[in-house]
C-alpha positions in Angstrom: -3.5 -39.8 26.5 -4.1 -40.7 22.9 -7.6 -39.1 23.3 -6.2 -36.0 23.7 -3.0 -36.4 21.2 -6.3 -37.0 19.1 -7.5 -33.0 19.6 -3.8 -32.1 18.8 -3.3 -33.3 14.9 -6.5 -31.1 13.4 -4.6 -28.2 15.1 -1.3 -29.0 13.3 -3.1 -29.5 10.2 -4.9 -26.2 10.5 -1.9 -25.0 11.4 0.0 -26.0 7.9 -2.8 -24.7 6.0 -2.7 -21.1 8.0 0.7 -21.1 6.8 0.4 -22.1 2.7 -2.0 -19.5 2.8 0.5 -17.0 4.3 2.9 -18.0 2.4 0.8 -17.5 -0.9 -0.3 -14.4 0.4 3.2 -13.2 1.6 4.4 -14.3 -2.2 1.6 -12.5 -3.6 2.4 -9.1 -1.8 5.9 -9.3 -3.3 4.7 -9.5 -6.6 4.3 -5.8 -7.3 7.8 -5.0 -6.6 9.1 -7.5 -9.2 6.5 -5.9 -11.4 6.9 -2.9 -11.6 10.8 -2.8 -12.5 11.3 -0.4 -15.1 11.2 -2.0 -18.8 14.6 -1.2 -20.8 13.9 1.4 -22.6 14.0 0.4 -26.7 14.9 3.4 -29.1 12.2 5.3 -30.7 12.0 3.9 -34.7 11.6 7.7 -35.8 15.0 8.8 -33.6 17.7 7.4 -36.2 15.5 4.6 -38.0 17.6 2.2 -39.6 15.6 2.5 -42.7 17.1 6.6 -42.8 18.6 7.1 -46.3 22.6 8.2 -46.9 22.6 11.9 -47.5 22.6 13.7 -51.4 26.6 13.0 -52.4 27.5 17.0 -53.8 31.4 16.4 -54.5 33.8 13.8 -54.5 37.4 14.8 -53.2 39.7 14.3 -55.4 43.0 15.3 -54.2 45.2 12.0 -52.5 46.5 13.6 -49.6 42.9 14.5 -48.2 42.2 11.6 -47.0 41.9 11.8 -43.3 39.2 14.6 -43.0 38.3 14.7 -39.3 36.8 18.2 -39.5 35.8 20.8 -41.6 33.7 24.2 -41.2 32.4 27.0 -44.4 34.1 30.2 -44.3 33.8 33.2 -46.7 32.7 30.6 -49.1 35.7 28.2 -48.7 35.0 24.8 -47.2 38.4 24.3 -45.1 39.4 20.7 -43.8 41.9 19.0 -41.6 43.9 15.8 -41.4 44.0 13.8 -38.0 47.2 12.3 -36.6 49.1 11.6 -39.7 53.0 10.4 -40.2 52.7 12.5 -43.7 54.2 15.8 -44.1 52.4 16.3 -46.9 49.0 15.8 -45.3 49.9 17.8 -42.2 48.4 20.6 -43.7 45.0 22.3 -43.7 43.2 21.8 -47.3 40.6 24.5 -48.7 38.2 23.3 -51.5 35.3 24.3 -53.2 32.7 23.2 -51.3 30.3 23.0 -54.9 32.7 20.9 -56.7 35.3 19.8 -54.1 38.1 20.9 -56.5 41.5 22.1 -54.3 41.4 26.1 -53.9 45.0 27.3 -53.6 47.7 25.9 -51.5 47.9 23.5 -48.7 48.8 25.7 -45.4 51.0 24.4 -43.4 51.8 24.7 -39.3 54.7 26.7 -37.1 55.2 23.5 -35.8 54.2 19.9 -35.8 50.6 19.2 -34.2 49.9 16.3 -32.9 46.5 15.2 -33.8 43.8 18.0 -35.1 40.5 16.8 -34.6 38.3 19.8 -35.6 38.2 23.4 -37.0 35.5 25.9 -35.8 34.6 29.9 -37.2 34.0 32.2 -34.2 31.9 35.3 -34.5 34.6 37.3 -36.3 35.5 34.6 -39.2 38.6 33.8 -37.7 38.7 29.7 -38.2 40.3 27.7 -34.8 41.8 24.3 -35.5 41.7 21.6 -32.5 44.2 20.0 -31.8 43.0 17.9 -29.0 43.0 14.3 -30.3 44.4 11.9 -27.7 44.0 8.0 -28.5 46.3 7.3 -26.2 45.6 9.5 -23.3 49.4 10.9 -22.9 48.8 14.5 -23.4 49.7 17.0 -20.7 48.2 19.6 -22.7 46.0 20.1 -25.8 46.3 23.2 -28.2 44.3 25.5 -30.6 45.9 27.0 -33.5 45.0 30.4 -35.2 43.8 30.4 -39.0 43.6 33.7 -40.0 44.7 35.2 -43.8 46.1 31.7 -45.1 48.5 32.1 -41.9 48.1 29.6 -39.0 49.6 30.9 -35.6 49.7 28.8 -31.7 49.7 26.8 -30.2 47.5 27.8 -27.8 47.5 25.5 -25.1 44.8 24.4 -22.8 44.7 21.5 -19.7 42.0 19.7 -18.5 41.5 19.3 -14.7 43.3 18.0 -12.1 46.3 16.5 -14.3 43.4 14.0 -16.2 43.4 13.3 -19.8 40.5 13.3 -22.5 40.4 12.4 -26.0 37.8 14.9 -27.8 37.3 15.3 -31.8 34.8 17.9 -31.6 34.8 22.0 -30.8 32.9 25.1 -31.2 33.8 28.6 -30.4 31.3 30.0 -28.1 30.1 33.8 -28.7 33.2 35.2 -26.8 35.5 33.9 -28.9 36.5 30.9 -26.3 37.2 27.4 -27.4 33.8 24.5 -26.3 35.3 21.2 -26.2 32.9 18.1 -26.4 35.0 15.1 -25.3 34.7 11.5 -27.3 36.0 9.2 -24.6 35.0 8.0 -21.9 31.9 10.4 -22.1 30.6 13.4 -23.8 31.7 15.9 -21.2 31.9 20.2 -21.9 35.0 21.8 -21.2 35.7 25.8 -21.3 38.9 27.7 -20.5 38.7 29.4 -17.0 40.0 32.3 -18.7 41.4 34.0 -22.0 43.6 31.8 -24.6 47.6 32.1 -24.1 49.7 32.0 -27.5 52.7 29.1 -26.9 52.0 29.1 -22.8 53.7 25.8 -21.6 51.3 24.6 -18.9 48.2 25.8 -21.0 45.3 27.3 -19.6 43.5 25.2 -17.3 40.2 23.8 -18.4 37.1 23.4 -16.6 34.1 21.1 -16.5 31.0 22.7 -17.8 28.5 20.1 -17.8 28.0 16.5 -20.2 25.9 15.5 -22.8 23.1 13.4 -23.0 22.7 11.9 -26.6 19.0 10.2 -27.0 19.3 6.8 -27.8 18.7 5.8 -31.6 18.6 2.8 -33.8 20.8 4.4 -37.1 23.2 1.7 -39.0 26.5 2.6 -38.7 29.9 1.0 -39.2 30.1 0.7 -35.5 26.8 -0.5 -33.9 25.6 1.0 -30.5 28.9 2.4 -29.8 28.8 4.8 -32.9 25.7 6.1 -31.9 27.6 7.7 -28.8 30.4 8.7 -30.0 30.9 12.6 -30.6 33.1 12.8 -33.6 32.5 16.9 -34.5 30.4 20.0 -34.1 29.5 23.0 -35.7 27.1 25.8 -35.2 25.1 27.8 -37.7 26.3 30.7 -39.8 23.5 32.6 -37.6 24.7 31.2 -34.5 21.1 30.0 -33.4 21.4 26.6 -33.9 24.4 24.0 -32.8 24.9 20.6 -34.0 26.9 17.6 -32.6 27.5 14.6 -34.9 28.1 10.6 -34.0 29.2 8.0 -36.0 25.4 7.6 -36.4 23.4 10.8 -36.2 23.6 14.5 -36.1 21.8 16.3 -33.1 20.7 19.7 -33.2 20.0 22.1 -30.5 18.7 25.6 -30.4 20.3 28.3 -28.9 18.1 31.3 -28.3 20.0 33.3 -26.0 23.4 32.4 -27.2 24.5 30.2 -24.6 25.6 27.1 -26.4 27.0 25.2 -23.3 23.2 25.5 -21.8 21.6 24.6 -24.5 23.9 20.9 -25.4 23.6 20.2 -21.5 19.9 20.3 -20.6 18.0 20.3 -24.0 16.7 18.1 -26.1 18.3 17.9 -29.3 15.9 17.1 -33.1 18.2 13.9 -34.3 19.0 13.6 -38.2 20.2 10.4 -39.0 23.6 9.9 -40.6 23.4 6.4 -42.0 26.2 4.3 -43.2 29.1 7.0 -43.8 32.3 4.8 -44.0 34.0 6.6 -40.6 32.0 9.8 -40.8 33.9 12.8 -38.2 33.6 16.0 -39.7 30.1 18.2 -40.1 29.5 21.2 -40.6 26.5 23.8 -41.9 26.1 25.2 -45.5 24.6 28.9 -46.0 21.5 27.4 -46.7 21.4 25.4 -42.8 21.9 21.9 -44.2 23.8 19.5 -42.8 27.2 18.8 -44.8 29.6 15.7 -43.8 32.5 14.3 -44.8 34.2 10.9 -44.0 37.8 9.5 -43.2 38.9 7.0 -45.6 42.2 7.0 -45.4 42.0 3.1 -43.9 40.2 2.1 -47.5 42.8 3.7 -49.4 44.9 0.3 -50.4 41.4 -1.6 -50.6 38.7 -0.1 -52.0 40.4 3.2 -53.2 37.1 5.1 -51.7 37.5 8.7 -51.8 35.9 11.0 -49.2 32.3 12.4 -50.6 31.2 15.5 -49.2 27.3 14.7 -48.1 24.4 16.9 -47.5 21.2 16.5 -45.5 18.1 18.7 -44.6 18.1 18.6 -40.8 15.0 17.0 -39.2 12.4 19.9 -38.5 10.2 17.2 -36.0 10.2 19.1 -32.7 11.7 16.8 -30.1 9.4 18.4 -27.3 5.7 18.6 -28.8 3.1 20.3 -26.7 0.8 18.2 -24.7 -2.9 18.0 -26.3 -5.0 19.1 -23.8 -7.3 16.3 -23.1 -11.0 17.0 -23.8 -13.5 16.7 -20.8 -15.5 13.8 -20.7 -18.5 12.6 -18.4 -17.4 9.3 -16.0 -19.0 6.3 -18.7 -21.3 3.7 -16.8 -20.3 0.6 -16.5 -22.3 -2.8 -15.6 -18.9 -4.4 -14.4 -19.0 -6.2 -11.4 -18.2 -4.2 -8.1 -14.8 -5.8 -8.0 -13.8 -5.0 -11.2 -13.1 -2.0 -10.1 -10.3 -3.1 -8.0 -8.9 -4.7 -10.7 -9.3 -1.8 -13.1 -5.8 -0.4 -13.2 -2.4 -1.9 -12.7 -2.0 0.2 -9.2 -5.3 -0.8 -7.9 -4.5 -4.7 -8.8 -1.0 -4.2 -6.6 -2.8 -2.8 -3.9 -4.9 -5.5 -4.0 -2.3 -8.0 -4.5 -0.3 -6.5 -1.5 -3.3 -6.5 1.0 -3.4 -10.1 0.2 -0.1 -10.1 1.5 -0.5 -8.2 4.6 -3.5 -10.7 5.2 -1.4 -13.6 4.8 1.2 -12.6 7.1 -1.8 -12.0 10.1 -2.6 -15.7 9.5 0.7 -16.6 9.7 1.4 -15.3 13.1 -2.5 -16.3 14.0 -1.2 -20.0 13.1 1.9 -19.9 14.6 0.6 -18.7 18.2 -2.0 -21.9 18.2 0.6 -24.2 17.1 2.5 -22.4 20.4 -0.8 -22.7 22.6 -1.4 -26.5 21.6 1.8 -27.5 21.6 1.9 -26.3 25.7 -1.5 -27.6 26.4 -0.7 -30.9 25.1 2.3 -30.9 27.2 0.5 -30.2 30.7 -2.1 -33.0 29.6 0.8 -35.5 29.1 2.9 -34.7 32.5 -1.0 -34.8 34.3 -0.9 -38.4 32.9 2.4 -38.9 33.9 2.1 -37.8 37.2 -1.3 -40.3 37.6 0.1 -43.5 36.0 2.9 -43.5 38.3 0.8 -42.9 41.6 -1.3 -45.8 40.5 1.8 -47.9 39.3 4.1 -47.7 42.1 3.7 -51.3 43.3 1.5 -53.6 42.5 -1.8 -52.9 44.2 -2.8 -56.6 42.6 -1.1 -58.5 45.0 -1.1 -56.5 47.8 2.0 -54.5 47.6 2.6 -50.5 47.2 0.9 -47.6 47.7 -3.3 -48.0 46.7 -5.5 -45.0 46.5 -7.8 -43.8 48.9 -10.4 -45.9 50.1 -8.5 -49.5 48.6 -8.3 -51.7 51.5 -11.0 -53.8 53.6 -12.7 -52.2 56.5 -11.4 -54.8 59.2 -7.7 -54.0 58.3 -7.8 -51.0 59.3 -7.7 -51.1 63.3 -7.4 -47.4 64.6 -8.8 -46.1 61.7 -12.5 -45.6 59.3 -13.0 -47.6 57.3 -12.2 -46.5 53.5 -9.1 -44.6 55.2 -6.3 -44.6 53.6 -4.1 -45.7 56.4 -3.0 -49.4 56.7 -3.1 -50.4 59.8 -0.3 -49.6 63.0 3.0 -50.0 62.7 5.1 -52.9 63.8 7.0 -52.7 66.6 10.3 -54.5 65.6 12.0 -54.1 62.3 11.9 -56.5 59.4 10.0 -59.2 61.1 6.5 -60.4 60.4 3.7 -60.4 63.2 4.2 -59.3 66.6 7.1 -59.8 68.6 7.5 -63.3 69.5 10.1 -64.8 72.4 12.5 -66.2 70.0 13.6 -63.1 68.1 13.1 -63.1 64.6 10.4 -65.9 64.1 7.0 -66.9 62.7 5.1 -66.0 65.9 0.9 -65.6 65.9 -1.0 -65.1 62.5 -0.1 -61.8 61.5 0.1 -59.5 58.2 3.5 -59.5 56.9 4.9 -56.3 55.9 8.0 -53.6 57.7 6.8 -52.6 60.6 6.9 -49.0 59.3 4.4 -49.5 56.6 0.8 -50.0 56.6 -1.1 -52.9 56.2 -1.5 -54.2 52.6 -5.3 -54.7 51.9 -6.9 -57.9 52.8 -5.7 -60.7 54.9 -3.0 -62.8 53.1 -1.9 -65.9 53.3 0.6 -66.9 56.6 3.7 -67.7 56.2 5.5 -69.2 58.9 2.0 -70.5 60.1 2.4 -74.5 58.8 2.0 -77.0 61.2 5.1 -77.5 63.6 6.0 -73.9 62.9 5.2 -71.2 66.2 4.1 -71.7 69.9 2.6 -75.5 70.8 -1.1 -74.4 70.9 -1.0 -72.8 67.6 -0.6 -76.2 65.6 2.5 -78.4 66.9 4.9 -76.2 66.4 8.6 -76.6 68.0 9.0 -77.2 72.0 9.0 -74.4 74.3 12.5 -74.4 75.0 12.9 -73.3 71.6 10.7 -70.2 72.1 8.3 -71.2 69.4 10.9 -70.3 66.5 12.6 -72.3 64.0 15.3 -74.7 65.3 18.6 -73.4 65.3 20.4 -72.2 62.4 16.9 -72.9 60.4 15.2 -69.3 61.4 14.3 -66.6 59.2 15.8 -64.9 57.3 18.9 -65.9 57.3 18.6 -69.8 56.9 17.2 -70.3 54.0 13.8 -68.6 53.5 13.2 -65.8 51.2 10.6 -63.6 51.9 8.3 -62.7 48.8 10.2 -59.7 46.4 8.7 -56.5 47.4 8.9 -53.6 44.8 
């Protein structure tokens, strides 16, 4: 038995091994799949870099009600702006400067009637100037509106409604070559909205709206007064006096798209804009172009009025010329360079090569672990047949004690001369008794000590060798065996002194 538990414990041990190595290898072939998760993407320095200068100041704004410029746009050689949301009469109005010296031109115009918060103003293709009144900080709108500037005369509202009863804040609008409103929401995205058809002077529901696509702004690294959010955040837009260019400013940046064919909504929704960098205006949301195609912004101060007593400066840049989508060089032919690398270098040579590898290491590891796991299996059974074998043995052997003459012996156990009826070496034990538990044969007293016999149930066989005779001492058994008691007694014990019952125990058989 412990022989053979002896062949068992390399097999474990192997076993364990086979299965560190699997597991290694198993580890090993996950590796590529925690490797190759994508890296977060980190802004490109030259997109917005946060060394980008402040643009060239032309004017300063001088007049006090001006103050909370959200938008402006160039017409006829008039810079026009517009207050947002404002509790002021007085700066509910639309101002006209000049935009070389920012000194007031004319009058303040006024509204029809009270807007609620004008975000933007945009020229369409006929010079007629569109004010957007679409600012919503509170999302509580069921409508936003345009109104009309035409002649010093503002008329509207025209209103418009987004979708399925939902609500936008937007600062920033174009007019599109049709002469139909492009609204570019602030929060929560950049969406595009057009109206699903032709603009409706004081309609109550509006015109619906409907979704023409979203913007996706490049990420960028410019300072601004906001941090990452600014850099989001569509404030204005504007397009150029030519119409071939469009521009959408941030907090941050401007970004500038081209429009060959006219389409502006295409051309914001799957280009890729050139990024000017707008660093550090105080809460810059207006932009606009100059004749020239600079970029010209202007900030909201109205919040530094009782602090700092800044006054909004009308800033211009030169647009960024870098083409955001450079050709491809093509790459020049070369001949495969020798190498005196080792062969399996090569399999090392490239990141995909080194996963493949890593991963067949994996796949291997796995095949040893099911290899270890089936001889574990096919030991652990084998070592279980070898221990009920024993088991069976030791308790054939066992089941008396053969020492002194009692249980079952194997073949062959036994002397020759015990065995009457039978070959010697048989395992039989000699005939059976003809009474029940007595000893001997049957003698005329009953149950006595009679003639030397074997002891033993007369349905068992004999138990080896002679032993020794009890019930054989002198006085015991007939009168010519050795004085035993007078005939009259039949041989046997006296009365009441007989076997078994008066007082003599046989040996303990097992």
């Amino acid at each position: 038995m412990t022989a053979r538990m002896c062949h068992t414990v390399p097999m474990r041990v192997s076993g364990a091994r086979i299965a560190l190595v699997a597991l290694v290898g198993a580890l090993l072939g996950w590796a590529p799949a925690v490797a190759t998760a994508a890296p977060t993407p980190t802004p490109n320095p030259s997109n917005g870099a946060t060394n980008a200068k402040k643009g060239t100041t032309v004017c300063v704004i001088s007049d006090r009600n001006a103050l909370e410029i959200s938008g402006i746009a160039l017409s006829n050689g008039t810079l026009y702006a517009v207050n947002d949301q404002t509790s002021s009469d007085a700066r509910r109005k639309v101002f006209k400067f000049n935009p070389s010296t920012c000194a007031l031109v004319g009058t303040p115009i006024g509204y029809p009637a009270r807007p609620l918060d004008p975000e933007d103003i945009a020229a369409d293709a006929q010079g007629n100037l569109w004010i957007a009144d679409i600012g919503d900080n509170n999302s509580q709108r069921p409508t936003v509106a345009l109104w009309k500037l035409a002649g010093d005369k503002i008329t509207g509202p025209y209103r418009l409604s987004y979708p399925d009863g939902k609500k936008y804040d937007a600062e920033a609008m174009v007019m599109s070559a049709d002469g139909l409103p492009i609204i570019i929401t602030k929060l929560p995205e950049p969406f595009v909205f057009v109206p699903s058809g032709p603009l409706v002077d004081n309609s109550t529901n509006g015109v619906p709206l409907k979704q023409a696509g979203k913007v996706t702004l490049p990420k960028t690294n410019t300072e601004n007064p906001f941090s990452a959010p600014g850099r989001l955040t569509v404030t204005s837009a504007a397009v150029s006096p030519d119409r071939s260019k469009v521009v959408l400013r941030t907090y941050a940046d401007a970004f500038e798209w081209a429009v060959p064919d006219g389409d502006i909504v295409k051309a914001i929704t799957t280009g890729k804009p050139k990024i000017t960098p707008l660093p550090q205006e105080p809460w810059g949301e207006a932009i606009t172009y100059s004749p020239d195609g600079k970029f010209l912004t202007l900030s909201d101060v109205e919040q530094f009025e009782n602090t700092t007593k800044q006054k909004p400066e009308l800033l211009s840049y030169t647009p960024n010329a870098e083409d955001p989508n450079p050709p491809t060089p093509a790459a020049a032919v070369q001949p495969p360079p020798t190498s005196d690398k080792a062969w399996w270098s090569e399999l090392i040579s490239s990141t995909t090569r080194l996963y493949m590898v890593i991963g067949s290491v994996g796949v291997f590891g796995l095949l040893l672990v099911l290899l270890g796991i089936l001889g574990i299996r096919r030991a652990r059974k084998r070592r279980q047949r070898d221990e009920e074998a024993d088991e069976r043995h030791d308790g054939y052997q066992q089941d008396g004690y053969y020492d002194q003459g009692y249980g079952y012996q194997d073949p062959a156990y036994g002397y020759p001369d015990q065995h009457p009826g039978g070959n010697p070496g048989s395992n039989v034990y000699g005939p059976p008794q003809p009474q029940g538990n007595v000893y001997g044969s049957s003698q005329g007293g009953g149950n006595v000590y009679g003639s030397p016999q074997q002891y033993g149930y007369p349905d068992q066989p004999y138990y080896g060798p002679e032993q020794p005779q009890y019930g054989q001492q002198p006085g015991y058994g007939y009168p010519d065996q050795g004085g035993g008691y007078p005939p009259n007694q039949g041989g046997g014990y006296p009365p009441n002194q007989g076997y078994p019952d008066q007082g003599y125990e046989p040996p303990p058989y097992r």
